[in-house]
C-alpha positions, 0 to 999 in steps of 0.5 A, a space after each residue: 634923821 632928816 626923813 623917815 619916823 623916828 625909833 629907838 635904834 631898835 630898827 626900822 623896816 621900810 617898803 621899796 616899792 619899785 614897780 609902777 602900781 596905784 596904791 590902793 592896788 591889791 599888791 601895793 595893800 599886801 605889800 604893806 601888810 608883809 611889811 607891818 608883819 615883818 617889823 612885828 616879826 623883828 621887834 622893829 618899827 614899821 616906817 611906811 614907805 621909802 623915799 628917796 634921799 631919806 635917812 634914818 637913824 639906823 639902816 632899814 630892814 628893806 622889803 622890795 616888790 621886786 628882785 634888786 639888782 646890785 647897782 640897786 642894793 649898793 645905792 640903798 646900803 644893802 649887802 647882805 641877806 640880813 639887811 630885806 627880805 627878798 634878794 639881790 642879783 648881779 645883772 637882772 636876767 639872774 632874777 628872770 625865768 630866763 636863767 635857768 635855760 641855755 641860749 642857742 649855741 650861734 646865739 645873736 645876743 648874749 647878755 653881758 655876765 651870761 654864765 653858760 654853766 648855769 643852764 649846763 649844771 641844770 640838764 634834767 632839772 628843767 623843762 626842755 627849752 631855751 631862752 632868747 634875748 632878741 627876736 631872731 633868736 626866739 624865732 629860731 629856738 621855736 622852731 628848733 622846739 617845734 621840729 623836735 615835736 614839742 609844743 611850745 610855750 612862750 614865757 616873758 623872762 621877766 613876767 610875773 607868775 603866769 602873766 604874758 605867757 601863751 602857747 605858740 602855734 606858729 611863727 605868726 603868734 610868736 610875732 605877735 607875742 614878742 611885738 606885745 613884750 617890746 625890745 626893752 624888756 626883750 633885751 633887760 630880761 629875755 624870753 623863755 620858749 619851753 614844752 609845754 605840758 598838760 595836767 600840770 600840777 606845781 610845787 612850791 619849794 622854798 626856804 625862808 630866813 627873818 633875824 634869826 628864824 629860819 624856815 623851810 616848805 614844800 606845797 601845793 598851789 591852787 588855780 583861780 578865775 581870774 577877772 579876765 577869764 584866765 587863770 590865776 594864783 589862787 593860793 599855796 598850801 606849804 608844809 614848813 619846816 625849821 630850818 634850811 631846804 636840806 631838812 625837808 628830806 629828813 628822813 622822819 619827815 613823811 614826804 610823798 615821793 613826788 614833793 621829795 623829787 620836786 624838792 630835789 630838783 629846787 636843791 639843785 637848781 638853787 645851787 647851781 645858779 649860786 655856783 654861777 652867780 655867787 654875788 647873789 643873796 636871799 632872804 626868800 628862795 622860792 622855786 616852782 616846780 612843774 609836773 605834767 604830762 607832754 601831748 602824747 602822755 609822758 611824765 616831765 617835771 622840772 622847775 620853772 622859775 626861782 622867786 627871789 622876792 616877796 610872793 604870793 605865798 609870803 603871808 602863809 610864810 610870814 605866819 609860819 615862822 611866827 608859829 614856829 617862834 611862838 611853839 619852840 617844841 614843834 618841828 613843822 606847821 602847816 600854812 596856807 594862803 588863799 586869794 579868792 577873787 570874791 569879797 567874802 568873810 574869812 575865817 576868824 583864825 585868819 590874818 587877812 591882807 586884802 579884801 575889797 575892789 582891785 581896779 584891775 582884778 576886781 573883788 579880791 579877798 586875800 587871807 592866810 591861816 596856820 594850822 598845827 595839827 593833822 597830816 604834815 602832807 594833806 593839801 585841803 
């Protein structure tokens, strides 16, 4: 081995950092912990950071911030689900919020591998709106959504969770949003122009698989402060369940009608972007499914956008199915994740993977708990 720490060819999981982040960043620390979880999870050696250009004696198990594409994945020697946790992607809009919506019909920009299909197969499973790849386009979706009376929000294809995203009251701010994202990332990902809705409550519906565990989850998410006044992913409570998505709508399961729906809508959407990209694979499947109300009161769900990557959710995931390894008797737990921008003492039970000063969120204490016992259902 000429780069890497040794083993005994029991394997190796390794961290890909590919976004541009200061170490001591709180992501860059959280990172490294799923990783750390993740090789105890596998009975695999934790080998740091990759580097590029090393070698090891066995192929890593790789955990990437992001979502791969495959020029990316072939050049590390990953082609299959079993080989990161996360996932892999034909072109790089398939992992952007952008996937899930149609283009314009006289669309300007079309990127190369665009499959119509996908948005076509999800009328109904998503929010009314449309993706775009170039100003001229998104000038036009937004005033097709406005001229319908809808209210418009504009959503970076690319962004992560809520970050760039706005409501636009008029061609001005939209100049503005699209100047602030650039044609680059303009061009790489797209942008989204959806409804925009009220008293939005969001679903997190996702499926996850590490060696031979596999788990399934429906939950809640919650809303923090964030340092610069906005509001931020504040944590998850998940219901998680051995299996595959299916089998969250056992019928011995007690869903409430509207998780049963958002599961629903996740199904769907989850194989209808694999019919139209079936180069793609995953470890982790996570969807976020939106439920609010439009200006004048109306019901609208739909889901906003699949996650094919490590997320703010992972740490309850991870130990979820290290609940469900350790009790093979028990069919569900439940797991949450609390990011509170605060530094406070957790709880003891809890594993916690960041707690201190983020230099652009500030006090930060992040940490995940299990719990066993009580209603499958309830969200505290």
């Amino acid at each position: 081995m000429a780069h890497g720490r040794a083993t005994d060819a029991r394997g190796l999981v390794v961290e890909l950092q590919t976004l541009a982040r200061p170490p001591d960043s709180h992501e860059a620390a959280t990172l490294r912990w799923i990783a750390r979880r993740l090789a105890a999870l596998l009975g695999y050696d934790y080998a740091g950071a990759h580097a590029a250009g090393a070698r090891y004696d066995v192929p890593p198990y790789f955990v990437p911030d992001a979502t791969l594409t495959w020029t990316e994945a072939q050049r590390l020697g990953i082609f299959a689900e079993r080989q990161l946790f996360g996932g892999v992607v034909p072109h790089a809009f398939v992992a952007a919020k952008t996937v899930g919506h149609r283009l314009l019909e006289d669309a300007e920009a079309v990127p190369p591998g665009w499959a119509p299909r996908a948005a076509a197969a999800l009328a109904g499973a998503t929010l009314t709106g449309y993706a775009a790849f170039s100003p001229a386009d998104a000038r036009r979706a937004c005033a097709r959504l406005a001229a319908a009376g809808h209210r418009v929000r504009f959503k970076p294809g690319g962004g992560l969770g809520g970050h760039g995203q706005r409501r636009i009251a008029s061609a001005d701010a939209l100049d503005a949003a699209l100047a602030e994202l650039g044609p680059s990332l303009l061009q790489r990902y797209g942008v989204v122009l959806e409804q925009d809705l009220d008293e939005v409550l969001t679903y997190s519906v996702g499926r996850v698989a590490v060696g031979e565990l596999r788990i399934a989850y429906c939950g809640t998410q919650r809303q923090a402060p964030g340092a610069d006044g906005r509001t931020v992913y504040g944590g998850s409570t998940l219901l998680c369940v051995r299996g595959e998505l299916h089998d969250l709508l056992d019928a011995d399961l007690p869903l409430p009608d509207e998780r049963r729906r958002a599961v629903e809508l996740a199904l769907r959407y989850d194989a209808a972007l694999q019919r139209a990209y079936p180069a793609v694979f995953a470890s982790r499947r996570n969807y976020d499914v939106a439920f609010g109300r439009t200006p004048d009161g109306a019901p609208r769900c739909g889901v906003l956008e699949q996650s094919w990557r490590v997320g703010g959710a992972t740490p309850a995931e991870l130990l979820a199915l290290e609940a469900l390894r350790d009790a093979p008797h028990r069919r569900w737990v439940r797991a949450r994740c609390h990011e509170i921008p605060q530094l406070i003492e957790p709880p003891a039970r809890a594993a916690v993977s960041f707690r201190g000063i983020d230099a652009t969120a500030g006090p930060l204490t992040k940490y995940a708990i299990v719990d066993t016992d009580g209603d499958p259902t309830r969200d505290d």
